[in-house]
N, C-alpha and C positions, 0 to 999 in steps of 0.2 A: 271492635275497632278501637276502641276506649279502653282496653283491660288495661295498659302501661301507661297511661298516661292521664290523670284526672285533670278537667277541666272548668272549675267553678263558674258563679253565677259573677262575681267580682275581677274574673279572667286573673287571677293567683294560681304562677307556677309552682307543683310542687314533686317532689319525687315520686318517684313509681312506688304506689303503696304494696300491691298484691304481686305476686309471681305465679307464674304457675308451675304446677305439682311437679314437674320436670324440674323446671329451675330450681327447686326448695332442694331437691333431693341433691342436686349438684353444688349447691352453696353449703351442706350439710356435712357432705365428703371431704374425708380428709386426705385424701389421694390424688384431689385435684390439683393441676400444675399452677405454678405463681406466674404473674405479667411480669415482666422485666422491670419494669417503672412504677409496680404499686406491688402491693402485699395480698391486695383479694382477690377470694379464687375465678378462674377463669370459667367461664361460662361457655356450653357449646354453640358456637355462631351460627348462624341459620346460612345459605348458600348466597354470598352478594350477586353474581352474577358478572359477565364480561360487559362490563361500561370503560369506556376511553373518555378516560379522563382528560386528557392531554391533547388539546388539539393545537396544531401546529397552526399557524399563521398563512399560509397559502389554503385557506377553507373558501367554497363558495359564498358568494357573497350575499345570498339570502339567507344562510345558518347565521351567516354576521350581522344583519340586519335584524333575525329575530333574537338573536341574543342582546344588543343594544337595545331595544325595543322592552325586552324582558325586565334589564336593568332599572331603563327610564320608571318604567311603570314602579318599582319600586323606591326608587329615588323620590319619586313623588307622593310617595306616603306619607298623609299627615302624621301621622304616631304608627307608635307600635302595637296599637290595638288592630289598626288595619290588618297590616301583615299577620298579624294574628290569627284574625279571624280568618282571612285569608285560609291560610296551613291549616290552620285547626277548627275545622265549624265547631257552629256552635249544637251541640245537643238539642231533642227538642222539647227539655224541660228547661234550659237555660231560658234568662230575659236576654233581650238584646235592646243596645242600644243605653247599656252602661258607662255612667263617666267617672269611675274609680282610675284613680293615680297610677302610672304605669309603677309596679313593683321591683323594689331593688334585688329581688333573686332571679330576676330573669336573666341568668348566664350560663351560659355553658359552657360548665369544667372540664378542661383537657388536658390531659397527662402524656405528653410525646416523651419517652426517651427518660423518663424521671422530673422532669422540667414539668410543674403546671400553669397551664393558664386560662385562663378567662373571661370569656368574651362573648359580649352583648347576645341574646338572639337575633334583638332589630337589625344590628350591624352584619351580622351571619349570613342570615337571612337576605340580606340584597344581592348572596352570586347562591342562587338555587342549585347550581348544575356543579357547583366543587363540592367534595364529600364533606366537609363542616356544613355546607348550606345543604346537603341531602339528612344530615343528619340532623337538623333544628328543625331540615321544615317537615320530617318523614311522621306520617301517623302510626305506622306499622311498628313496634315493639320487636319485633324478630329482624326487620330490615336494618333499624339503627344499631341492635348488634352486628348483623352483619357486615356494617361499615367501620367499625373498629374491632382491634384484639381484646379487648376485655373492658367489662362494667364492673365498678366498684359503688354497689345499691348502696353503701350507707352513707358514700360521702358524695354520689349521685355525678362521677368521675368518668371521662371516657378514655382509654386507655388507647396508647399506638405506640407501638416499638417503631419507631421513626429515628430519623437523625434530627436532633432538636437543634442543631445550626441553622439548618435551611429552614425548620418550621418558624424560627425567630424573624425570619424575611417573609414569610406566608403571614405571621401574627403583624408583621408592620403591614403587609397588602390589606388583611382586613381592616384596619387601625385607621390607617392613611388611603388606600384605594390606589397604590403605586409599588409594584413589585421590584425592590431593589436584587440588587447581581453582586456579588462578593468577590474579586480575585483569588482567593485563597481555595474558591470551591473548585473539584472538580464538574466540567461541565455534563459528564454523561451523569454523572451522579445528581445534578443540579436538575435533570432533565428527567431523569427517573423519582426522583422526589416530587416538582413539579406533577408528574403522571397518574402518581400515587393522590394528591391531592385535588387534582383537578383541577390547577390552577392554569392559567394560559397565560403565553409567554408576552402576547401584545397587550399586559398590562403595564410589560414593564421601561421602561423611558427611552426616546430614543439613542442614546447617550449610551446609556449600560447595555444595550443590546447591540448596539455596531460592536463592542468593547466583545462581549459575550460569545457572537457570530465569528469573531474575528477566529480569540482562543479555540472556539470548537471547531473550525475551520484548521486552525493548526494542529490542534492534536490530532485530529481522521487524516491529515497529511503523514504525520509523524507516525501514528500505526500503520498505514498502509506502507511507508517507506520501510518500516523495520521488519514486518512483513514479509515485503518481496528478499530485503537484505537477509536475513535468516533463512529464506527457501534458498537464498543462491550459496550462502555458507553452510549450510547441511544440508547433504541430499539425500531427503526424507521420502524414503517411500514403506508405504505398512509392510510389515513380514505377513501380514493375512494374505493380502494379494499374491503374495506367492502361494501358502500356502495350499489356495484352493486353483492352482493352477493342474491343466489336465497334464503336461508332460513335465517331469522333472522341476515340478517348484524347490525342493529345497538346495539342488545342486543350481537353479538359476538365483535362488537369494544369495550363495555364498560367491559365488561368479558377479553378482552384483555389488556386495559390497567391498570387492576383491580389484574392479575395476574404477567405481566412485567412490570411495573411501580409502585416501591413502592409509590414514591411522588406524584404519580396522584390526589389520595386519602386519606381521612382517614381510610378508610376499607381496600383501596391496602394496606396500611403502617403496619393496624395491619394483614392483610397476609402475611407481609414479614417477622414481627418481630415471628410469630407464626410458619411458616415454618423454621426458623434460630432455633426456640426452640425445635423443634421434632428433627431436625437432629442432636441438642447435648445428646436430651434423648435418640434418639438411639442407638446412639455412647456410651452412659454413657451404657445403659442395655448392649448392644450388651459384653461389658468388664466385665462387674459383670456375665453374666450368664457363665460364665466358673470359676469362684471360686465355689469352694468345700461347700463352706459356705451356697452361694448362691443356692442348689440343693433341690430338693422335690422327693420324692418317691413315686409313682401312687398307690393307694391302688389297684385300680380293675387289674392293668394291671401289676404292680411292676418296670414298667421303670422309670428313675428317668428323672426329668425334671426341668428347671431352672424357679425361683421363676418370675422373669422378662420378660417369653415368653410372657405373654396376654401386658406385653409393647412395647415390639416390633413388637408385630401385628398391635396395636394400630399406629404406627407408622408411619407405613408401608401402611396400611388405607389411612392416611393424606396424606402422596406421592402419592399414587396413584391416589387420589382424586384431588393430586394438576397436576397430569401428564393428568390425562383425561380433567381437564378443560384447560390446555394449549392446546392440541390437539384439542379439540375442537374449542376453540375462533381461533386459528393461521388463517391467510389467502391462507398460502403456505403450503403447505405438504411439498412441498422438502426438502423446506427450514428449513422445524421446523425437522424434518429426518437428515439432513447433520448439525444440530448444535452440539459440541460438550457439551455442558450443557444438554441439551435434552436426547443425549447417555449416560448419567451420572446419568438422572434422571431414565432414563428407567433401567439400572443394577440393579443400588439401590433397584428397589421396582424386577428385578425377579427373584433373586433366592430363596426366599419367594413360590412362586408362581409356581415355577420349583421342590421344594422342597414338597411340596405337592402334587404335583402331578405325583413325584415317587414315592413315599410314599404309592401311591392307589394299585400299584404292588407290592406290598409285605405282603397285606393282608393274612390274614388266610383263608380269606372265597373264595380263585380262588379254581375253579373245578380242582380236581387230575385229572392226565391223567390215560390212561388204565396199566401203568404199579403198579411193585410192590410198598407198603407203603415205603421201605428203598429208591427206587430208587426216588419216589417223592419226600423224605425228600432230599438227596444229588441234587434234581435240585432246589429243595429252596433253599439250602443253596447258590448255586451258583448263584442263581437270586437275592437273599440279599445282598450277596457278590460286585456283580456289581454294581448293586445298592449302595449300600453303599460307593463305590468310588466315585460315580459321586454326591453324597449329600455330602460327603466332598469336594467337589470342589463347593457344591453349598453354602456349608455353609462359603466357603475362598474366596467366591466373593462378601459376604455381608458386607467386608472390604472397598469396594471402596464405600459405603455410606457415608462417610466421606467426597468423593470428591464432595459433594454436599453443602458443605462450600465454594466452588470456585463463587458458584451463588451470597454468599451474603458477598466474599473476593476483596478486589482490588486487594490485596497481591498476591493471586494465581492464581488470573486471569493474572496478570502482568506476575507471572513467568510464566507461559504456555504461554503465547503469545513470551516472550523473549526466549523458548526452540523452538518453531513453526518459528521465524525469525531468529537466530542464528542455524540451524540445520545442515550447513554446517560446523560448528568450532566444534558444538557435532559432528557432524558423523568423523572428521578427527583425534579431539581425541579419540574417541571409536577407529579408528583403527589404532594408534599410541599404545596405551594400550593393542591391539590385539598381534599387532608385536612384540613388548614386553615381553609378557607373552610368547608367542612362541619361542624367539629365546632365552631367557635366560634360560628359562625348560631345553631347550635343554642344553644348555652349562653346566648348572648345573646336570643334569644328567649325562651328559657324562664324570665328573669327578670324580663322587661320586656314582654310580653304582655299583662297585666294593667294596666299605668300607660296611664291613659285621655290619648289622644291620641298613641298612639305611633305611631313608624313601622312598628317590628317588628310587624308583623300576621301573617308567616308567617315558615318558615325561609327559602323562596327569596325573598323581601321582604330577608331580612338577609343574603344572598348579596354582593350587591351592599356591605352596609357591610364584611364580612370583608376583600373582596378590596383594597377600598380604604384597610384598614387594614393589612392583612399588602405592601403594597406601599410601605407607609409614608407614602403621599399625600395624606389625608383631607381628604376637599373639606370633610367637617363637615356637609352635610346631613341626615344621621342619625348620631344619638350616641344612646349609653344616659343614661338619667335617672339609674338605681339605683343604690347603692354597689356593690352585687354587679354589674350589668352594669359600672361604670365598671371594677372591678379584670380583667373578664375581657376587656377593651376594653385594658388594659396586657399583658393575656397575650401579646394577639393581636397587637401592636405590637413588642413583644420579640421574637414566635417571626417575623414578618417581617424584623426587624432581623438574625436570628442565621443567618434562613434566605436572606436577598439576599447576606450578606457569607460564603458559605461556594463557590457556584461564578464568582463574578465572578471573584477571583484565577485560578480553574483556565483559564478562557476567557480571559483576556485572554493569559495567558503564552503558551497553544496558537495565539490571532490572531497574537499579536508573532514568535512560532515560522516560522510557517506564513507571515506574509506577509512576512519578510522570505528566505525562502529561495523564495518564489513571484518575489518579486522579482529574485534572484539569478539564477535561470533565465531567468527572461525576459528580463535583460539578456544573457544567454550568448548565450539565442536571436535576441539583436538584432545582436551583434557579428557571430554566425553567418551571420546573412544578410548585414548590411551589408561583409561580407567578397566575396560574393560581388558583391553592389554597391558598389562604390567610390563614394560620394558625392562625398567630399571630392577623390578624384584626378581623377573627372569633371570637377568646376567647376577645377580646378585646369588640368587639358588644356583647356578649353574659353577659360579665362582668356589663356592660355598663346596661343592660336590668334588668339583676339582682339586681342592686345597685337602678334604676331606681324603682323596684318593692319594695323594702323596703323600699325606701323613701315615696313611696308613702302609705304606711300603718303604717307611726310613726304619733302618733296627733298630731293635728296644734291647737296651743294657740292662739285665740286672742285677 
C-alpha cells in the first residue's frame, strides 16, 4: 500500500522513490508516446473506472447533506497534519503524535494543457469527491495514475490534456472556494470540463449562474430550432432504408428524390415547377367557377355547372397522382402520415372525392321504399337536404388547396414553424383577448341595457362589439350611447391598442430569425444538390458539342 508513496516519522512529503519493474521498463523505452503539455514518457494508466463527476444541482437532498457535512469536517481541521493523517495513516513503525512544522513541499504539481500549477494538498484535500482531491487524498499508486494522462517522476508533475482556460477557474475554486463562469466560454464545454473534474456547479454564485442557466437555456433553444429548420430545408432520408427494402428499393430511392428534391434533377425540377403551376390553376378556376358569367346550363339535366369543372378535376388528377407517388417512394409511413405538408396534400385532393361520392345518394335511380309516393318524395328531400350540407362543407374545404403553396414557400413555411415555436405567446394572447371580450361585454352591457333601442340586449350580443373594439377595427355598428358605456368603450380600445403592440414585436423578429436562416439552408441544400448536378457544365458540354458539330460540317479551303 506504501510502495508509491513514502511516509516518514517527521510527516515530510517526498516523491515516489521506487517503481515497479513494469514501470522501469516503460520509462526506459524509447517508443513511448510524449503528454501534450510535458516532455516525459507516458506511463500505462491503470483502469479509473465510471465515477460522475458532475453532479447537477437537483440531487437529493441527503447526498447534499452529507457532502456539506463532509466539507464541514474538514474546514475544521486544526492543521494539515490532521488531514494527513486522516488520507495517509500512519505505519506501524511510525511515532505518532509529532509536532514538526508543516513542510513547504507539500504541493501538488499539475500541468493542464502546458500551463503548471500548484496547489496546497491542505487546500486540495477539502473537496475529497473532485478528481484533484481523489488524487491528494488516494493511497493507491495505480489509481492516481489513473486519474490523470501522464506522471512526470522527476519533477513529481501530474499531467492532463485539458483546457487550461476553464482549469484557471477550477484553480480560483480551490484558491477562493467560489467557482466563477466566464462569458466567453462555451457552456456545454464549461459543463463537460466541470464533469471531467468533478466540480459541481452550486459552488458557483448566484449571480453567474442565473447569467450561465440563462446562455445554456439559449443555446439548447437555438440547436433545437436549427435542427428542426434544416430537417424541413432538406429532406433527409438515408439511401440505406431503401436499400434494404423488400420490393424495388432502388427504383423507390430515385422516385423519392425525384419527388422531394426539386434540385436533384432536371425532371425533379420540371415536377416542381409543374406542381407550383396546377396549384395556381386551381386556385385561379376554383375563383372563376362561382361568377355568374362563368356558368353553363346542362341541356339533358338543366342544372347549371361551372365552365372550369373538367379544370379542376384536371387538377385534382395531378395531386393525387403527385400524393400516391410520394406515398409510395417514402420509406416511413409514419413519418410521411405525421407530416404536415402531407396533411395538406391529402385535404387538397379529398373533398373532390368525398363530394362524389355523396353525390351517388342522391340518385334518382335508389329503390322506393314500401310506403306511399308523397311520403318517399318528403324522405328524399330530407336525404338531399343532409346531403347537401355536408357537400357545402365539402366544397369550403377545397379552400385549403391553397395551403399547398407552403411546399413550394419559404415564406410560409417560416411563418408556421414561427406560430409552431412561439405557441406559448399565441396561446396567452388568444386568452388575454378572451378576458377581454368577456369582461368589457359585460360592463358595457350592464350600462346600456336599459337605453331603449340598444343593441346590447345580452352579454354574448356585446361579444361581438368587444372583439371588434379590442382589435381596433370598429365597423361602428354598435356603440354605447351612455357616458359610462362611452368611457368603458375607451377602456377597451386602449387595452386592444396595449395588448396588439406587445407580441407583434416578439413575432416578427422570431419570422425575420427563422426565415432567413430557413433560407440559408435551403440554399446550402441547393448548391448541395446542384453540385451533384452540374447544370451549368452540362449546357456548357452540350454547347461545346454543338459548336464542335458545325464546325465540323463548314468547308475547309486549301
Amino acid at each position: 500500500r506504501y510502495s508509491g508513496l513514502k511516509v516518514e516519522a517527521d510527516w515530510k512529503y517526498q516523491k515516489w522513490k521506487s517503481l515497479d519493474e513494469e514501470d522501469e521498463e516503460r520509462l526506459s523505452s524509447d517508443k513511448q508516446t510524449r503528454a501534450k503539455s510535458g516532455s516525459q514518457p507516458t506511463l500505462l494508466l491503470g483502469p479509473e473506472g465510471n465515477y460522475n463527476y458532475y453532479v447537477d444541482d437537483e440531487e437529493e437532498e441527503e447526498e447534499e447533506f452529507k457532502e456539506v457535512e463532509n466539507e464541514q469536517k474538514f474546514q475544521h481541521t486544526e492543521s494539515f497534519e490532521e488531514v494527513l493523517s486522516s488520507s495517509f495513516p500512519l505505519p506501524p513503525d511510525s511515532p505518532s503524535g509529532t509536532d514538526s512544522p508543516l513542510p513547504i513541499s507539500s504541493v501538488l504539481n499539475v500541468n493542464v494543457g502546458g500551463q503548471s500549477y500548484h496547489l496546497p494538498y491542505q487546500i486540495v484535500a477539502l473537496y475529497p469527491k473532485t478528481r484533484l482531491g481523489r488524487l491528494a487524498t488516494s493511497t493507491n499508486r495505480r489509481c492516481q495514475l489513473g486519474l490523470c494522462d501522464d506522471y512526470a517522476a522527476q519533477a513529481d508533475e501530474y499531467f492532463f490534456d485539458r483546457d487550461p482556460a476553464v482549469f484557471q477557474l477550477i484553480y480560483n475554486f480551490y484558491a477562493s472556494g467560489v467557482l466563477r463562469v466566464r462569458d466567453e466560454l462555451c457552456p456545454r464545454s464549461y459543463l463537460e470540463e466541470l464533469s471531467y473534474w468533478g466540480v459541481r456547479l452550486k459552488y458557483t454564485p448566484r449571480c453567474c449562474r442565473i447569467c450561465f442557466e440563462e446562455r445554456r437555456d439559449e443555446l439548447t433553444e437555438q440547436l433545437k430550432v436549427q435542427r428542426e429548420l434544416r430537417a424541413q430545408a432538406e429532406a433527409q432520408e438515408n439511401e440505406q432504408l431503401f436499400r434494404h427494402m423488400r420490393y424495388w428499393g432502388p427504383q423507390r430511392w430515385h422516385l423519392w428524390n425525384l419527388m422531394e428534391k426539386p434540385f436533384s434533377s432536371v425532371t425533379a425540377k420540371v415536377m416542381g415547377v409543374a406542381s407550383s403551376f396546377f396549384v395556381l390553376i386551381s386556385v385561379v378556376a376554383l375563383a372563376l367557377n362561382t361568377v355568374e358569367e362563368m356558368q353553363q346550363v346542362d341541356r339533358k339535366s338543366g342544372e347549371t355547372r361551372p365552365l372550369l369543372e373538367h379544370v379542376e378535376t384536371l387538377c385534382i388528377a395531378f395531386f393525387t397522382l403527385e400524393y400516391v407517388l410520394r406515398l409510395v417512394s417514402t420509406p416511413n409511413l409514419r413519418r410521411f402520415a405525421s407530416s404536415a405538408l402531407n396533411v395538406v396534400d391529402l385535404i387538397a385532393i379529398l373533398p373532390l372525392y368525398l363530394q362524389m361520392l355523396l353525390e351517388c345518394f342522391t340518385d334518382d335511380d335508389q329503390p322506393r321504399g314500401r310506403g306511399s309516393l308523397h311520403e318517399y318524395d318528403i324522405e328524399k328531400v330530407g336525404r338531399v337536404g343532409k346531403v347537401g350540407q355536408v357537400l357545402r362543407i365539402m366544397r369550403l374545404m377545397r379552400i385549403f388547396r391553397i395551403l399547398k403553396l407552403a411546399r413550394h414557400s419559404t415564406g410560409l413555411r417560416a411563418f408556421g414553424f414561427t406560430l409552431r415555436q412561439c405557441y406559448q405567446q399565441v396561446g396567452c394572447l388568444l386568452l388575454f383577448i378572451a378576458m377581454g371580450i368577456f369582461a368589457f361585454s359585460a360592463m358595457v352591457y350592464s350600462v346600456e341595457h336599459d337605453v331603449s333601442s340598444t343593441n346590447f340586449t345580452s352579454i354574448p350580443h356585446a361579444w361581438w362589439w368587444a372583439a371588434v373594439s379590442i382589435s381596433t377595427v370598429g365597423y361602428g355598428d354598435m356603440c354605447p350611447e351612455t357616458h359610462l358605456g362611452r368611457l368603458f368603450a375607451f377602456l377597451c380600445i386602449a387595452f386592444g391598442i396595449i395588448l396588439n403592440g406587445m407580441p407583434i414585436s416578439i413575432l416578427y423578429n422570431k419570422f425575420s430569425d427563422y426565415y432567413s436562416k430557413l433560407k440559408a439552408y435551403e440554399y446550402t441544400a441547393i448548391r448541395k444538390e446542384r453540385g451533384k448536378v452540374d447544370f451549368r457544365r452540362r449546357a456548357m458540354k452540350k454547347m461545346s458539342e454543338c459548336c464542335g458539330e458545325s464546325t465540323n460540317h463548314l468547308p475547309r479551303y486549301y
